[in-house]
LONU-704220 format. One record per residue (C-alpha): residue number from 1; residue in one letter; x, y, z. Coordinates in steps of 0.25 Angstrom, whole numbers. Example, Ala and Ser with C-alpha at 12.3 -4.5 7.8 and 13.67 -1.06 7.14 Angstrom:
    n  res     xx     yy     zz
    1    a     49    -18     31
    2    s     55     -4     29
END
This chain:
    n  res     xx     yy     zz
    1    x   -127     62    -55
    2    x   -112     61    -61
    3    x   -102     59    -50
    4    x    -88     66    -50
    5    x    -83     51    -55
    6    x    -95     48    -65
    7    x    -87     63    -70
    8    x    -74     59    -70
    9    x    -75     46    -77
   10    x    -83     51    -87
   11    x    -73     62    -90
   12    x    -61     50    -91
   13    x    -72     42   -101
   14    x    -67     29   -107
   15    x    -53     32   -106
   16    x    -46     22   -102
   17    x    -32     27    -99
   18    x    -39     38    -90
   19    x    -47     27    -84
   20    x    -36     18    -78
   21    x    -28     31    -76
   22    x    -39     35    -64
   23    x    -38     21    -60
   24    x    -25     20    -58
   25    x    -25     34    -51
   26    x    -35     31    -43
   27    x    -27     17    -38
   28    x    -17     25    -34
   29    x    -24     35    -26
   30    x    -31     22    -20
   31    x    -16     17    -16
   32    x    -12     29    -11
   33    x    -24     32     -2
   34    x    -21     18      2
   35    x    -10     19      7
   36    x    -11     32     13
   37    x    -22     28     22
   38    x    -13     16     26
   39    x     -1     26     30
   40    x     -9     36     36
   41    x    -17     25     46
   42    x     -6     18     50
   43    x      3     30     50
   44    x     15     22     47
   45    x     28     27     38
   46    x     33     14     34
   47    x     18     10     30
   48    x     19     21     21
   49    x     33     18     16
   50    x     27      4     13
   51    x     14      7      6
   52    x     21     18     -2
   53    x     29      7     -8
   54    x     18     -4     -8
   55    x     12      9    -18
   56    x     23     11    -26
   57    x     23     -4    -30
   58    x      9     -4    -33
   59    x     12      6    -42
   60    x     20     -5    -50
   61    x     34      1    -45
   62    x     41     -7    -40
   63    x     55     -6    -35
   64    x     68    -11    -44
   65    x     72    -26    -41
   66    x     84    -23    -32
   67    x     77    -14    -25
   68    x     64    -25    -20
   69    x     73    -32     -9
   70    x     74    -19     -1
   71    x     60    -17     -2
   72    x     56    -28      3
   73    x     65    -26     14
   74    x     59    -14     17
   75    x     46    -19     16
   76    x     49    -30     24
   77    x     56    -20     36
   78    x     41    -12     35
   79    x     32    -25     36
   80    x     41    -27     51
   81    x     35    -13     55
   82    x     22    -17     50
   83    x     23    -32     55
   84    x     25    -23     69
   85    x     14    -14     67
   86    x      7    -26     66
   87    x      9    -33     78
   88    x      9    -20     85
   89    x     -6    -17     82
   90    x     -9    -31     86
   91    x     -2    -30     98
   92    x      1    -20    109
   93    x     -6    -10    100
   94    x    -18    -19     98
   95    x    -32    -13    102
   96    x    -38     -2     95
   97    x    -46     -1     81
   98    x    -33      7     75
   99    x    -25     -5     79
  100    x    -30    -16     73
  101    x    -31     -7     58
  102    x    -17     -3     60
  103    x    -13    -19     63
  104    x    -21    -22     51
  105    x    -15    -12     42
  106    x      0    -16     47
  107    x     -5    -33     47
  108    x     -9    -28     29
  109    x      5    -21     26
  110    x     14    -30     32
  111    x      7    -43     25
  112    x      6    -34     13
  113    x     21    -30     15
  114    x     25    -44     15
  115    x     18    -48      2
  116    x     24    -37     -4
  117    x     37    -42      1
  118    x     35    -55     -5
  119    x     31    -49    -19
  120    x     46    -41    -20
  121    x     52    -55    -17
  122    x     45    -62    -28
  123    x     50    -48    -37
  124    x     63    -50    -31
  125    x     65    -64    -35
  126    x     61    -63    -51
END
C-alpha cells in the first residue's frame, strides 16, 4: 500500500531544490506551530511579542546594528514579567498540574531570553 507521502515524494523525485524547498516549509510550519501552542497555553501577549521576534531571527533577520541595544532592552523588560511568572507559579500560585507547566514554560523563556540577550551583546560589540 503507497501512503499519501510515499505519493508526494515520488512525484518531487530526485530534485533536489524541491526537496530542501519541503524541508525548509515544513521547518517553518514546525516553528510556527511551536510557537502558537506556546501563546495559546500560556495565554500571554508579551510571550507572543517575544517568540515572534525570537521567529523572526531564526529566519536569519536580524535587526540593523543600531537598532540591537533597544532589543535587548525590550527583551530584557519582558524576561522581568517572565522572571515574575515565575516566582508566581512557584509561590502563591503553586499547587496544581497547570501550575507547575506554566512555571516551567515561564523558568525555559526567561533563561532562553537571557542567552538571547547575551548573543546581541556579543553582535553589538563587533
Amino acid at each position: 500500500m503507497v501512503s499519501k507521502a510515499d505519493e508526494k515524494w515520488d512525484a518531487i523525485g530526485d530534485n533536489p531544490l524541491v526537496i530542501l524547498s519541503e524541508i525548509r516549509r515544513l521547518m517553518t510550519d514546525a516553528k510556527d506551530k511551536w510557537a502558537e501552542e506556546t501563546v495559546s497555553f500560556l495565554e500571554d501577549a508579551d510571550v507572543d511579542t517575544v517568540l515572534t521576534n525570537v521567529l523572526t531571527m531564526m529566519e536569519g533577520h536580524v535587526a540593523d546594528h543600531d537598532k540591537i541595544p533597544l532589543i535587548m532592552v525590550l527583551l530584557s523588560a519582558h524576561n522581568i514579567k517572565f522572571r515574575d511568572r515565575f516566582a508566581a507559579y512557584m509561590g502563591p500560585l503553586k499547587g496544581t498540574t497547570e501550575a507547575n507547566q506554566k512555571k516551567n514554560y515561564y523558568k525555559e523563556l526567561y533563561t532562553g531570553v537571557d542567552r538571547l540577550v547575551d548573543a546581541l551583546k556579543y553582535m553589538v560589540r563587533n
